[in-house]
N, C-alpha and C positions, 0 to 999 in steps of 0.2 A: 329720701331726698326728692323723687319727683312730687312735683307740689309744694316745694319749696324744703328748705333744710329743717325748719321744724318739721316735717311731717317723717322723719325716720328715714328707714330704711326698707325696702321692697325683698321680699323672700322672690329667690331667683334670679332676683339684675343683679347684673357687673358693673362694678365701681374700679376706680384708679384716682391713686391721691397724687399731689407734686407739690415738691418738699427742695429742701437746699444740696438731697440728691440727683434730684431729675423727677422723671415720672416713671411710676411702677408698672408695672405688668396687669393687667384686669384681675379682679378677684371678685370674689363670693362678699356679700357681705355678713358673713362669721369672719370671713378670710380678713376682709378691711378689720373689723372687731378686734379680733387676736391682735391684727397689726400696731392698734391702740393699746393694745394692751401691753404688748413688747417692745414699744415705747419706739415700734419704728415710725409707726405714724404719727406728728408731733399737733399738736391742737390748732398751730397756727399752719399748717399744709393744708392745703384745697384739695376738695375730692370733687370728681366727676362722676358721674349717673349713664352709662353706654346710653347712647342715640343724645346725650344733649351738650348743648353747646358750654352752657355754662358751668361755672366752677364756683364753690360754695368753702367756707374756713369750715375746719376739721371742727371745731372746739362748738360749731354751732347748728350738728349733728346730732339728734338725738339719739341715744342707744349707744354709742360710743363712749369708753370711760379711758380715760388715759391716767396715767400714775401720777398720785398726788395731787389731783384734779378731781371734783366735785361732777358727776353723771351729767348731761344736761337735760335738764326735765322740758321745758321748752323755750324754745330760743326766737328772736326777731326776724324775720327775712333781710330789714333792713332797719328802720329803727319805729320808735314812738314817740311823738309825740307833744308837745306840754299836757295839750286839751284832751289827752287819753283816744287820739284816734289812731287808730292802726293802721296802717298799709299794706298788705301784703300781695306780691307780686309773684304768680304763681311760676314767671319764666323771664329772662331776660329780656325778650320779643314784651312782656306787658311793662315792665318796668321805664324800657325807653318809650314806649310810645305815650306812656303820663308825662314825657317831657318833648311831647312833637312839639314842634313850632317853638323849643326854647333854649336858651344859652346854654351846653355844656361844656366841659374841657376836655381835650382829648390829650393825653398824656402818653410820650414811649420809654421814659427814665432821663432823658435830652431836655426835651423841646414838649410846651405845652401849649397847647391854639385854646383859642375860645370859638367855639364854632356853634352854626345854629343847627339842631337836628331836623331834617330836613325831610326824612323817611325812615320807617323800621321796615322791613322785609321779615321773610319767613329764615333767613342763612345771613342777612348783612342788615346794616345801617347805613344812611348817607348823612352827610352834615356837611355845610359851607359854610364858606369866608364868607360876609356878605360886602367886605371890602374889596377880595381879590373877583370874588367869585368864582372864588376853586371851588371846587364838590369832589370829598371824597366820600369815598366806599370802603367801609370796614366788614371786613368777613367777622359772625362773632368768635370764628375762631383764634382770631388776633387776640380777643379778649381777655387780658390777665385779670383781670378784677373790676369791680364799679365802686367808689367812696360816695358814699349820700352822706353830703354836711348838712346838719343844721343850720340854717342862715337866721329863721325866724322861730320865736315860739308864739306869734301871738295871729301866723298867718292860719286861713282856715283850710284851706287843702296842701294836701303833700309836697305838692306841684311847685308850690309859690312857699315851701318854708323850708326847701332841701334845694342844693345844689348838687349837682353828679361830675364824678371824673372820672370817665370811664381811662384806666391805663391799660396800653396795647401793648403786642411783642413787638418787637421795629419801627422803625421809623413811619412817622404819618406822613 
């Protein structure tokens, strides 16, 4: 997982997945392995990587095989494509900052702003109103997920043919 979810899994780091029963305990990645295998960890649960912020879906894991589910040989970071160009964003911290200066949605299950990203930091993001001119501050550890939509297939960088929504824990 560091370097993104295609690149596996690290002999020695500790991983933790969260699933619709909370989040587990650190483990070994044999330990997360087995867990796919026992069918505790479910392909659509997110695993974390110790020391990083972000959270990556179980199922786009390599080396993980879960029951009645096909291995995954290699998987997207976020997506591809029409023009066959690839993206890959080796950390959350690179992903936002291909959308400084552009419209995202900042979602908490509630309430959805459209807001402009504003700064990435090394631990947070900022993004304003540019109506109210509020500026919030998002820790990424708020961060339940990022949805990259395709808006365009015919745009030429990532930037300009995906929208992001990044959804938080709490209220923005």
């Amino acid at each position: 997982m560091p370097g993104g979810s295609n690149a596996g899994m690290a002999v020695g780091a500790q991983y933790r997945y969260r699933g619709a029963s909370g989040i587990s305990s650190w483990m070994s990645a044999e330990q997360l392995r087995e867990a796919a295998k026992q069918g505790d960890l479910a392909p659509t649960d997110e695993i974390q990587a110790a020391g990083r912020a972000d959270w990556v879906e179980a199922s786009s894991v390599k080396g993980l095989e879960f029951p009645g589910a096909e291995p995954v040989e290699e998987a997207a970071n976020l997506s591809t494509s029409s023009s066959g160009h690839h993206i890959k964003f080796q950390t959350l911290k690179e992903l936002l900052q291909a959308f400084l200066h552009n419209d995202i949605e900042i979602r908490d299950g509630r309430d959805t702003l459209s807001l402009r990203l504003a700064a990435v930091g090394t631990d947070h993001f900022e993004a304003t109103d540019e109506e109210s001119r509020r500026r919030l501050f998002l820790p990424y550890s708020r961060i339940r997920r990022i949805v990259a939509e395709e808006t365009s297939q015919t745009a030429l960088n990532y930037r300009e043919a995906h929208r992001i929504s990044v959804w938080i824990d709490g209220g923005a």
